[in-house]
N, C-alpha and C positions, 0 to 999 in steps of 0.2 A: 183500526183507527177509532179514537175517541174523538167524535165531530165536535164536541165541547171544549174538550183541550186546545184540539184547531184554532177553533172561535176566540178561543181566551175568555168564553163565558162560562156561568154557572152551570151544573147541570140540571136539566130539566129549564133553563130559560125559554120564553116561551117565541116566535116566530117575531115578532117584533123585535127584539134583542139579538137573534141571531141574523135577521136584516140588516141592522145597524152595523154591527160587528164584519160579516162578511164586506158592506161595502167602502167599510174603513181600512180592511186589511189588503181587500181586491186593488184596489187603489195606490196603494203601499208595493204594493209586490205586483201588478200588470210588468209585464217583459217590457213596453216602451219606458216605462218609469226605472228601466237598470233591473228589475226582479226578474225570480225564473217560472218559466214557464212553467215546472213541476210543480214548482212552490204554489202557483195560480190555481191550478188544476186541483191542486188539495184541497184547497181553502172554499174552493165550485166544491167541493165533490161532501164536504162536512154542511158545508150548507143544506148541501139539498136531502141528506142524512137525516137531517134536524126537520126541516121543512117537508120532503114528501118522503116520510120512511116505507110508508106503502105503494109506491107505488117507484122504489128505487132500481127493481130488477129490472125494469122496464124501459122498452131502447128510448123510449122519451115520454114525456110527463107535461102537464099543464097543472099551474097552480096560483092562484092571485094574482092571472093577468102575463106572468113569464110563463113560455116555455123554450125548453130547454131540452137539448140531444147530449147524451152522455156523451163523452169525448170531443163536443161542437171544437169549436177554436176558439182564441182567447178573444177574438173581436165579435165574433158573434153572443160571448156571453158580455160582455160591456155593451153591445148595442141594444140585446134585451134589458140588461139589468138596470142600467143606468141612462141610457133613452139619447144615444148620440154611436155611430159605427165609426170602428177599427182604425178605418183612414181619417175620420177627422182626429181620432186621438194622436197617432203616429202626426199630426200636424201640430201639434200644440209644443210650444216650443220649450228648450231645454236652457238653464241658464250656469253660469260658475264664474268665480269671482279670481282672475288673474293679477297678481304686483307684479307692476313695472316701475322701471328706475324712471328718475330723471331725466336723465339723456335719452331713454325712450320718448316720452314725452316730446320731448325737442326734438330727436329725429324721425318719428313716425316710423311707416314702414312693415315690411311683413315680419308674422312671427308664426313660427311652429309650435301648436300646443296639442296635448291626447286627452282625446273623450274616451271615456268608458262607454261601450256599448256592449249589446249580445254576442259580440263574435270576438270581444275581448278589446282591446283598450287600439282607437282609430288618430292617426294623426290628418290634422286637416290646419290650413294655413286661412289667417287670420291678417288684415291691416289694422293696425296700431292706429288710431285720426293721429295725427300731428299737431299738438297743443290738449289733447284731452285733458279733462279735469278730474281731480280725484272722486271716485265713485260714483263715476258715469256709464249710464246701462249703454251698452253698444248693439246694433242684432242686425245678426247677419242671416241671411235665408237664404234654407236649405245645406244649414254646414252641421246641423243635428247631429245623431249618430243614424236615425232612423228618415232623415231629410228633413226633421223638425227646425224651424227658429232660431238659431242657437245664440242668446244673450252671455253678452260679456261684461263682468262690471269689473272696470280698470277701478284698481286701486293702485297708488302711486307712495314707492318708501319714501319716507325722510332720508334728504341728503344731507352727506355729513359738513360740505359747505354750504352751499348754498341755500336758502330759501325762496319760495315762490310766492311772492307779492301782487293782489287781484290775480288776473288769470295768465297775463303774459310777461310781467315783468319779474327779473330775479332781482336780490340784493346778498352779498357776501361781506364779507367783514376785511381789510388789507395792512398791514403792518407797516407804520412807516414810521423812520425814525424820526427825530425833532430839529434835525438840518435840516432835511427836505422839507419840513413843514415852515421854516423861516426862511430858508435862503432858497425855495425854489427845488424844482426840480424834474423829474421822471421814475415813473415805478409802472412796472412791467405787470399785466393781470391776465391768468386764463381764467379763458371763458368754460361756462357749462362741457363746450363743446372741445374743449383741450384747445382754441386758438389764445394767440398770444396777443397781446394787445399793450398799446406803451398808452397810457397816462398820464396828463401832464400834470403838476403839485403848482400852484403858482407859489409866493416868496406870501409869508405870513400867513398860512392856510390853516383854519384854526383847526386843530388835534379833534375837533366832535363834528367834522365835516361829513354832509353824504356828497360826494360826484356821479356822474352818469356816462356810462355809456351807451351811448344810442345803436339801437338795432343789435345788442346783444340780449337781449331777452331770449324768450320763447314764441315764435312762431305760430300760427294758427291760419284758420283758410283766406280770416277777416284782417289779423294785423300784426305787427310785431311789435316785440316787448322791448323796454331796456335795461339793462343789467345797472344797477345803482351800488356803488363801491362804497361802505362806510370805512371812515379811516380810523385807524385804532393807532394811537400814537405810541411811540416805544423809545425807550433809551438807551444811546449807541455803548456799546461797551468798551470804547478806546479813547475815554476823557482823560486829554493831560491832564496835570497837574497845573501846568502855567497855564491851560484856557480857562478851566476854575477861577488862576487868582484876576485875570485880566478882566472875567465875568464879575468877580465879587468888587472889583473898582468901579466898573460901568455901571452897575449897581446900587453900588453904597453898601454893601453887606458886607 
């Protein structure tokens, strides 16, 4: 073993440098942090190469305040080196960032997600809040890999209809043609949630209208939202010819 290589320092760096070094990489590669224990145990074992080359054959050593047992455990060398023991690190919590839809958001509810840990990749179930906001931390205790914290940051996709307006109310856009918008009528909308919902147009509604629907929003512990319907006006594609000329009389054109 070249302990320098280890380190990723120069050689001949002096005991200050190879301090810094190990407890950058210790850090990096500790087993609760996803590293291996091998890996740990190499990066101890160059260090202290560098640091007590004399007195390395030896079942244990003192030197600037650590000591240290060749083969100790990985929490006993964090607890000397870094001045806090094993268990409180195994407590410090773990975080990862989940996308959910939409309609997650609206209906809450459990989800199954996997952690990486040491024993290989752990499934543990998770509630969803109902109304979350996009890139909101969530933390749940003791769903770690190791019984740690485990933080969730909900991020939320863009949907391909809908948008979410403040925090509970949606708005989508609805097609309607230019009868309905003068003589009246009904246009049918689903909601976020696949419900169906009828509409009413009243007789001269002007074509850059917003309508509302109440209590089709998005949900939350505190209120609910309302779905707001812009109308997007459109033209029918089965204009006689005689409604034309009757229009262009009523008109003057």
């Amino acid at each position: 073993m070249n302990p320098y290589d280890v380190l990723g320092i120069k050689h001949g760096a002096n005991e200050a440098v190879a301090k810094k070094a190990f407890k950058k990489l210790a850090m990096k590669h500790h087993p609760d942090k996803g590293g291996s224990t091998e890996k740990f145990q190499e990066i101890k074992e160059a260090y202290e190469r560098i640091t007590t080359p004399e007195k390395f054959r030896d079942e244990g050593f003192t030197r600037g305040g650590f000591n240290y047992q060749r083969g100790g455990s990985v929490d006993d060398i964090f607890s000397e080196f870094f001045g806090f023991h094993g268990k409180q690190q195994r407590q410090a919590s773990v975080q990862l960032s989940l996308w959910i839809t939409l309609e997650d958001v609206a209906q809450g509810g459990d989800r199954q997600i996997s952690l990486q840990s040491n024993n290989g990749v752990q499934a543990v179930n998770i509630t969803i809040p109902r109304g979350v906001q996009d890139n909101t931390n969530v933390r749940y205790q003791g769903l770690g890999p190791s019984g740690q914290d485990l933080i969730v940051v909900f991020r939320i996709r863009p949907h391909q209809r809908f948008v979410r307006i403040k925090s509970v109310d949606l708005a989508c856009e609805h097609d309607v043609d230019i009868w309905t918008l003068l003589l009246g009528g009904t246009i049918e909308i689903t909601t976020l949630l696949d419900k169906t919902m009828t509409l009413k147009i009243k007789p001269k509604t002007d074509p850059t209208s917003q309508l509302r629907l109440k209590g089709q929003g998005i949900q939350n512990a505190r209120q609910v939202g309302d779905l707001y319907v812009k109308i997007k006006a459109t033209m029918p594609d089965n204009i006689s010819d005689d409604l034309l000329e009757i229009l262009r009389q009523q008109l003057n054109k």
